[in-house]
C-alpha positions in Angstrom: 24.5 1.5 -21.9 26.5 -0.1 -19.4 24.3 -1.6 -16.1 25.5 -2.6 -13.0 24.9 -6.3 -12.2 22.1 -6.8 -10.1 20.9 -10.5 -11.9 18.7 -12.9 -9.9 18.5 -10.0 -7.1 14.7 -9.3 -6.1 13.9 -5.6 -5.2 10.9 -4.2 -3.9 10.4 -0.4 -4.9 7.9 1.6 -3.2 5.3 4.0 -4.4 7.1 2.6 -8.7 3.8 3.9 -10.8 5.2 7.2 -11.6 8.6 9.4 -12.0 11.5 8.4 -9.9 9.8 5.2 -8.5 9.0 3.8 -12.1 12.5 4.8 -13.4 14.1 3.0 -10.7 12.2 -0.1 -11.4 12.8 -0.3 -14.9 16.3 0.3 -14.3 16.7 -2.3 -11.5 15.1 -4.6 -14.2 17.2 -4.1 -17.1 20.5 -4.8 -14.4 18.6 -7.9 -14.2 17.0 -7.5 -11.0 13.6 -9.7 -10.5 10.9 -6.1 -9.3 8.3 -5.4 -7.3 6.4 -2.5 -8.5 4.4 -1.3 -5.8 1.3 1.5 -6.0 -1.3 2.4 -3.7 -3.7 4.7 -5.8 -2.5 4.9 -9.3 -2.5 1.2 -10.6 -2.3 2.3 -14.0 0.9 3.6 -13.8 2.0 0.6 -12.0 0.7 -1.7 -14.7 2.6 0.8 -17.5 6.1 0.6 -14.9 5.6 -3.5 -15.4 4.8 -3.5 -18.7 7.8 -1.6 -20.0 9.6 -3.8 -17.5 8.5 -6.7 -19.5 9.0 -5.4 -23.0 12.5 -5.1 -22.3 12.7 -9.0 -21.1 12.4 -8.0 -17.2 10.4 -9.7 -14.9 8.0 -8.2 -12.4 4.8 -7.9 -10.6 2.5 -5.1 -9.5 1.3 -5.2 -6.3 -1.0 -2.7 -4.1 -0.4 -1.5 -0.1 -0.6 1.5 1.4 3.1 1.1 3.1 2.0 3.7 6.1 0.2 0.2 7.7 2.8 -2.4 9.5 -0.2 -4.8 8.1 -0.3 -4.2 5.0 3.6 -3.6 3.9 3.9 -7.1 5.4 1.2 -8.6 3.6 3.3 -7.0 0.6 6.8 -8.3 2.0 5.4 -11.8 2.2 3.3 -11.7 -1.5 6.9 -10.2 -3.0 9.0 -13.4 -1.0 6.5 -15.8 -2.6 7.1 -14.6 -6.1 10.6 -13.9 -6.1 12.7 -15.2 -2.8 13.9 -13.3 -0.3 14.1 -9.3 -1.1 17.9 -8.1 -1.6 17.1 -4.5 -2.1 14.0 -2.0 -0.9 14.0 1.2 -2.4 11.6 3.3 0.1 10.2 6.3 -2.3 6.7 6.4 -1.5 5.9 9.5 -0.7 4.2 13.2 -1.6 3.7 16.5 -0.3 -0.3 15.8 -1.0 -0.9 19.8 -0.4 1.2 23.3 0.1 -0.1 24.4 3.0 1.4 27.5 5.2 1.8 26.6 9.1 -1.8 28.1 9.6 -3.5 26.4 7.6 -2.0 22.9 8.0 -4.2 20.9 10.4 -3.0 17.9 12.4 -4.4 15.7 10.4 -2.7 16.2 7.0 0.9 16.7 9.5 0.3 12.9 10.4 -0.8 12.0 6.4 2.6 13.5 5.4 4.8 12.7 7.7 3.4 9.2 7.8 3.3 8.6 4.0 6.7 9.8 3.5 8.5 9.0 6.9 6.4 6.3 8.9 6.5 4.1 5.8 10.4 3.6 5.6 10.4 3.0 8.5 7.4 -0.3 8.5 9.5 -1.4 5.3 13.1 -1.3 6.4 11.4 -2.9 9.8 9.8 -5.9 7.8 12.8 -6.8 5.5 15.3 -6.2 8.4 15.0 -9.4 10.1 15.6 -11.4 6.8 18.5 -9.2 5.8 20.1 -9.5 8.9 19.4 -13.4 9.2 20.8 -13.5 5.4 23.6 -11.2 6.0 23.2 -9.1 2.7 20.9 -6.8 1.6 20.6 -3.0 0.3 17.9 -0.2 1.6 17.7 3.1 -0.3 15.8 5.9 1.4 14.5 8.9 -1.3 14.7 11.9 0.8 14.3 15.6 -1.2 16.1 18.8 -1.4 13.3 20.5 0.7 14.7 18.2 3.8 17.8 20.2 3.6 16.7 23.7 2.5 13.0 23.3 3.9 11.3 23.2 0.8 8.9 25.4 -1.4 5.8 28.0 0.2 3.7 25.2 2.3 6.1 22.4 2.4 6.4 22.0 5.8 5.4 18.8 6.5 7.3 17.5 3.3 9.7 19.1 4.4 10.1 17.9 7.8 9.1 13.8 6.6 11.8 14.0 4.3 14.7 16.0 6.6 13.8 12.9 9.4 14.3 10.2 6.7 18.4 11.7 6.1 18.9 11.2 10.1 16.4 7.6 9.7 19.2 6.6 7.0 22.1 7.3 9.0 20.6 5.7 12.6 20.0 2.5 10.8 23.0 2.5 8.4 25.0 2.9 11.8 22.7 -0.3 13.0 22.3 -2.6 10.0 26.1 -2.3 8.3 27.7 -4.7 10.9 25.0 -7.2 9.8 26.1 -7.2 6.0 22.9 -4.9 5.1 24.0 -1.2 3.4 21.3 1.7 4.0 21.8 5.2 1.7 20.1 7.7 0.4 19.6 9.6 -2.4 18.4 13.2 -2.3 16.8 14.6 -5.3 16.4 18.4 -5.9 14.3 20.0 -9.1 13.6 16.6 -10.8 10.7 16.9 -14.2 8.6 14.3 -12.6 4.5 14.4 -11.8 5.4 15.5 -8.6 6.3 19.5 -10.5 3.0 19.0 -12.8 0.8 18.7 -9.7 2.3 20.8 -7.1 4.4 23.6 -8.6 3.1 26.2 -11.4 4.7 27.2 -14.7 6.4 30.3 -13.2 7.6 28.3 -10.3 9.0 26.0 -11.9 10.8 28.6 -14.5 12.1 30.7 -11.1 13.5 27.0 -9.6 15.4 26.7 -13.0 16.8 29.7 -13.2 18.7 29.0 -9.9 20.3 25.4 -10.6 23.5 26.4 -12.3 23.1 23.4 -14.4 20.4 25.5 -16.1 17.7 23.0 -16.2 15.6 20.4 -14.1 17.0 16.8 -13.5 15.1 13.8 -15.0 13.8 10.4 -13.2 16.1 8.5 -14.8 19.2 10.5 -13.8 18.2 9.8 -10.3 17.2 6.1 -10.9 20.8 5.9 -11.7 22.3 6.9 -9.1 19.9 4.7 -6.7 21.1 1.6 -8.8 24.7 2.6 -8.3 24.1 2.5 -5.1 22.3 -0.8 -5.2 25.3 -2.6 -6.7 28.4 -3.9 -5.5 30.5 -0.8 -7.4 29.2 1.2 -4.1 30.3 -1.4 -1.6 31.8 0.5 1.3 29.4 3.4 0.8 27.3 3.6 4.2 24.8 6.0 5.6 25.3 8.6 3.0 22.8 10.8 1.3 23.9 11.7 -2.2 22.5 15.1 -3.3 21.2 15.1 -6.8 20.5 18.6 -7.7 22.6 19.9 -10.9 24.5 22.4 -8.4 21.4 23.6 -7.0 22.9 22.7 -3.4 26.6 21.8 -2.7 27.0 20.7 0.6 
């Protein structure tokens, strides 16, 4: 396989221990990217996403924040500049619906945890490698929104829902501010993807019934979508600019 040339570029990707994260990091290491593999809970997937990085001749390291604190994302922004030099590419995909709830039974407090695990942290990322990408006049930000931001998601997605439709217009509002500066923001928008994410919040039959209705006639894998994110990492998607690419098997044409 052919990948695009990303060689001597350092890339931070958020929330990389498991399914479209860890794809994207392996595949930003094998285009010769240096990686940041960032986790929060599950270090043991990070560790795997670094290892396999390594076994392939990559080179990364695995660091822990919880990117929803301005305090701790920087502490990670300056611990990934140490390693590797200034960061060329973030890949914001931290995120997680955490619970279905229906609109009666979700409380404030899991709104804030959703909205702020999978909106509030792209936006305290972007915000700490803005200034260097703007002083450098380069640099690449890919936002991973969802399907359910488009079609409002699942039963009890509406936080998700909501988190991930603000991070499509959070894509274009800085695209629109950051592209005069050298810096390309996109976004990638996945649909039914076989990922963790399916094994913990959706059941057999519902994940049968989503099947049935992408004409593609199955689910997507991570690494289908870590491609595309790459792509748009690399200079073969130069003048693309504040766009959201859907990556659904036909699921949703827009």
């Amino acid at each position: 396989m052919t990948y695009p040339e990303l060689k001597n570029k350092a890339a931070l990707v958020t929330g990389a221990s498991s399914g479209i994260g860890a794809a994207t990091a392996i595949l930003l290491a094998a285009s010769g990217a240096k990686v940041v593999v960032n986790y929060f809970h599950n270090e043991k997937g990070a560790r795997e996403t670094a290892a396999a990085i390594q076994a392939a001749g990559g080179e990364s390291i695995v660091l822990r924040a919880d990117v929803r604190k301005s305090a701790e994302c920087l502490s990670l922004i300056d611990a990934s500049v140490l390693q590797f030099g200034p960061l060329d590419i973030l890949i914001n995909n931290a995120g997680s619906l955490v619970e279905r709830l229906r609109i009666l039974e979700l409380n404030e407090e899991r709104w804030d945890e959703v909205l702020d695990l999978n909106l509030k942290s792209a936006y305290v990322c972007s915000r700490a490698v803005a200034k260097s990408m703007i002083e450098r006049k380069s640099g690449v930000i890919i936002n991973v929104s969802s399907i359910a931001g488009r079609n409002g998601g699942g039963p009890g997605s509406i936080h998700y829902a909501t988190a991930k439709a603000g991070l499509l217009a959070f894509s274009k509002a800085i695209a629109r501010e950051l592209a005069p500066h050298g810096i390309r923001v996109n976004c990638v928008s996945p649909g039914v993807i076989a990922t963790p994410f399916h094994e913990r919040f959706s059941t057999a039959e519902g994940m049968r019934n989503y099947i049935a209705s992408i004409p593609m006639g199955r689910a997507g894998t991570a690494e289908e979508v870590a491609k595309v994110i790459v792509f748009l990492c690399s200079d073969e998607a130069s003048y693309l600019c504040g766009e959201t690419i859907e990556i659904n098997g036909g699921l949703l044409m827009l």
